[in-house]
Legacy VTK file of the C-alpha trace (Angstrom):
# vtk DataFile Version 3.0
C-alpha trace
ASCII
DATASET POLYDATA
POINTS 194 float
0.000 0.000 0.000
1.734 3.407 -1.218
0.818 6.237 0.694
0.768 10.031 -0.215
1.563 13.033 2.250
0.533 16.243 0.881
2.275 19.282 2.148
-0.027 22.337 2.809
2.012 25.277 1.509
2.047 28.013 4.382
0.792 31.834 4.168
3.188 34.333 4.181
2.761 37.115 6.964
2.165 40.265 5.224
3.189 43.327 6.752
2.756 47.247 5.535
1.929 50.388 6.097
-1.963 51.226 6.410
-1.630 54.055 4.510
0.797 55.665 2.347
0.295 59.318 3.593
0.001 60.363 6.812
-0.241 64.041 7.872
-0.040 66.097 11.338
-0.065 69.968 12.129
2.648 71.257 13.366
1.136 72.593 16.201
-0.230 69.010 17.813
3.173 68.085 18.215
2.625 64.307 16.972
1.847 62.351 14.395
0.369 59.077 14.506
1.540 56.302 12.308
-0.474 52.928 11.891
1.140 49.567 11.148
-1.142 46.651 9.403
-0.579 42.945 9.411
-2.060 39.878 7.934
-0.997 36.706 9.591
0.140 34.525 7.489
0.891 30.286 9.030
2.315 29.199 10.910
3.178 32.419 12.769
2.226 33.538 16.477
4.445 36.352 16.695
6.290 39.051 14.071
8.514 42.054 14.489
9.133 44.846 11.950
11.707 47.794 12.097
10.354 51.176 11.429
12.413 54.408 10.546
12.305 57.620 9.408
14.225 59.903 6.994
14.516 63.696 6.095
12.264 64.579 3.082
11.846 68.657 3.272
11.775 68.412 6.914
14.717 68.512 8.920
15.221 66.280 12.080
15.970 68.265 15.261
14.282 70.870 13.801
11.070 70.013 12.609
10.394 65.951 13.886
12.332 63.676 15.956
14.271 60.860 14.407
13.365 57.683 15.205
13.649 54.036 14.404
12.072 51.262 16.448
10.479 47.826 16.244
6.772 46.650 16.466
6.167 43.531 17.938
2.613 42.117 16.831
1.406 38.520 18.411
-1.648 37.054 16.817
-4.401 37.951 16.914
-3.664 41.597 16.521
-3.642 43.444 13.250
-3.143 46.469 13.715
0.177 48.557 15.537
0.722 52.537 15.896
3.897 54.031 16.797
4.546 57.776 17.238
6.465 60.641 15.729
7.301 63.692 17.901
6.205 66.285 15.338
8.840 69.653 16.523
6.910 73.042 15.960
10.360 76.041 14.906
7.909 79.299 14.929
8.566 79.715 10.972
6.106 80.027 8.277
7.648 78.094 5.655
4.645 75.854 4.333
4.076 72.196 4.535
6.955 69.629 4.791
7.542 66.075 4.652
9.250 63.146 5.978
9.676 59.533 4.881
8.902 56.310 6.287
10.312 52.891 6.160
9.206 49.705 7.244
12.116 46.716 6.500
13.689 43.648 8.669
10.076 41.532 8.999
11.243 38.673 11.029
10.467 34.933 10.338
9.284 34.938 6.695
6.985 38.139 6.940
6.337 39.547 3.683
6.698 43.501 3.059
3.518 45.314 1.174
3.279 48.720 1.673
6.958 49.404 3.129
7.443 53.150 2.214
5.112 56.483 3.444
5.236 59.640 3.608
4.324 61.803 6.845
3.230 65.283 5.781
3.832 68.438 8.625
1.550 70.692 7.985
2.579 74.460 8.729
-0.123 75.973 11.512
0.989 79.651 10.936
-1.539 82.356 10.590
-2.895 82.210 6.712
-3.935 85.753 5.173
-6.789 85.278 2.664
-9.585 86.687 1.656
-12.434 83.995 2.895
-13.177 84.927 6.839
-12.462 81.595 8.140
-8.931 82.443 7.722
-8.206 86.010 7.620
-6.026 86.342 10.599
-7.335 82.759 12.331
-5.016 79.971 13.109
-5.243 76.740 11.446
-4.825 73.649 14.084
-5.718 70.981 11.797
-6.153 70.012 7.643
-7.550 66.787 6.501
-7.426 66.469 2.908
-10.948 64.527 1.711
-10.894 61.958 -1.179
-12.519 64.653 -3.470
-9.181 67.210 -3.004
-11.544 68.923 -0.716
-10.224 70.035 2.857
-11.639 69.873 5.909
-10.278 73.053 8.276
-10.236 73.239 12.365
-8.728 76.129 14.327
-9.453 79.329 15.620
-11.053 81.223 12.891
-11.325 84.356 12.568
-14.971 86.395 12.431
-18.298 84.513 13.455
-17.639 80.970 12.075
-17.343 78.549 14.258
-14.080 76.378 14.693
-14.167 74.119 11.727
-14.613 74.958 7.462
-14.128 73.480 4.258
-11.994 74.444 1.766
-12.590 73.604 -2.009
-9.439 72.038 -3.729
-8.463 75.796 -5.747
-8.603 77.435 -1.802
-11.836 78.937 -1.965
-14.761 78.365 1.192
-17.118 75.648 0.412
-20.451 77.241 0.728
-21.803 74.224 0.815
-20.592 73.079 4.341
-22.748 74.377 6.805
-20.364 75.580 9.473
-23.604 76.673 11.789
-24.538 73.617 12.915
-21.008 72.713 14.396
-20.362 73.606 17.654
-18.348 76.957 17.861
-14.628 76.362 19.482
-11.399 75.344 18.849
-10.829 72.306 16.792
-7.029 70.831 17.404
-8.157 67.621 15.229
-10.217 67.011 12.622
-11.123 63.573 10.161
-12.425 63.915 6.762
-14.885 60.864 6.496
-15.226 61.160 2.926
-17.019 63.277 0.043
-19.757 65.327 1.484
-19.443 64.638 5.257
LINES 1 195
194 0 1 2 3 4 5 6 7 8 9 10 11 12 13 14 15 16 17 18 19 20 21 22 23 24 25 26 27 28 29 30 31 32 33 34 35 36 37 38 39 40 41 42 43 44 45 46 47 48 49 50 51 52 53 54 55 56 57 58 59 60 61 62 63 64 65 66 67 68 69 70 71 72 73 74 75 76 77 78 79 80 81 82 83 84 85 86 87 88 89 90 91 92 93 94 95 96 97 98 99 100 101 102 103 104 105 106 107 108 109 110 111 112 113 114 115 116 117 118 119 120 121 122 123 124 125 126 127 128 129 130 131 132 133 134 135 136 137 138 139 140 141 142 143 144 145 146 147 148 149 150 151 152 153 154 155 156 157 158 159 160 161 162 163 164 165 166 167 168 169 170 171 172 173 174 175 176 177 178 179 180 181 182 183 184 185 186 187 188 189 190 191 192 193
């Protein structure tokens, strides 16, 4: 009697950055990055190095350097480290800084290994719609339709939050009235028209 073993080929652990842009003000003084992993067989546990890199921002003066390791153990999926985000007084517009992922231990599998980490500048803007004329800007997060979605401390009777059409212009279709008037350190775009 012949017999016949058949060899289940094993998963890879895939490992990668959620996204491929991140962004922070400069004035929150971090940025968040997320880590994603797909477990793969026969693995319980998996390490990945993170670091970062200059792009048009300068460590030491506008982030901190770093490079670390994540440690996930299954079940989890998902790991955040974060960036000290530096804030040097100048207006000098937005500025970036690059991400690496590399080293996945065992037989992990790198997808998304590269990202870029946007600072976005938080000094005063001068333009002509009142959300802005002489307000501060705390917070910018860019919606899937180019539009963005603005938090500070405005300027005139808005309240603490607009939304700026992709050419710069107020979106007079965002009804700022029924928000809460404040300051907004953090805002989320949740997609076109929300």
């Amino acid at each position: 009697m012949l017999s016949a073993v058949i060899a289940a080929s094993a998963q890879p652990t895939h490992i990668q950055f959620a996204s491929a842009q991140y962004a922070a003000g400069e004035i929150s003084g971090v940025a968040t990055v997320t880590v994603e992993i797909t477990w793969g067989d026969p693995f319980n546990v998996c390490t990945v190095d993170y670091a970062t890199a200059n792009g048009t921002a300068m460590a030491g003066l506008d982030y901190v350097a770093q490079n670390g390791t994540l440690g996930f153990e299954y079940p989890e999926t998902l790991k955040t480290f974060t960036l000290s985000i530096l804030d040097d007084r100048l207006a000098e517009g937005d500025e970036t800084l690059l991400l690496t992922l590399r080293n996945p231990a065992l037989d992990g599998v790198l997808g998304q290994s590269n990202a870029v980490l946007t600072i976005w500048d938080d000094k005063p803007w001068s333009r002509d719609d009142p959300f802005l004329d002489g307000g501060w800007v705390l917070t910018v997060a860019r919606q899937e339709d180019g539009k963005l979605v603005v938090g500070g401390r405005p300027s005139g009777n808005l309240g603490g939050i607009a939304r700026l059409n992709p050419d710069g212009s107020l979106d007079g279709s965002f009804d700022s009235a029924t928000v809460i008037e404040g300051l907004f350190p953090r805002v989320h775009a949740l997609g076109e028209g929300s």
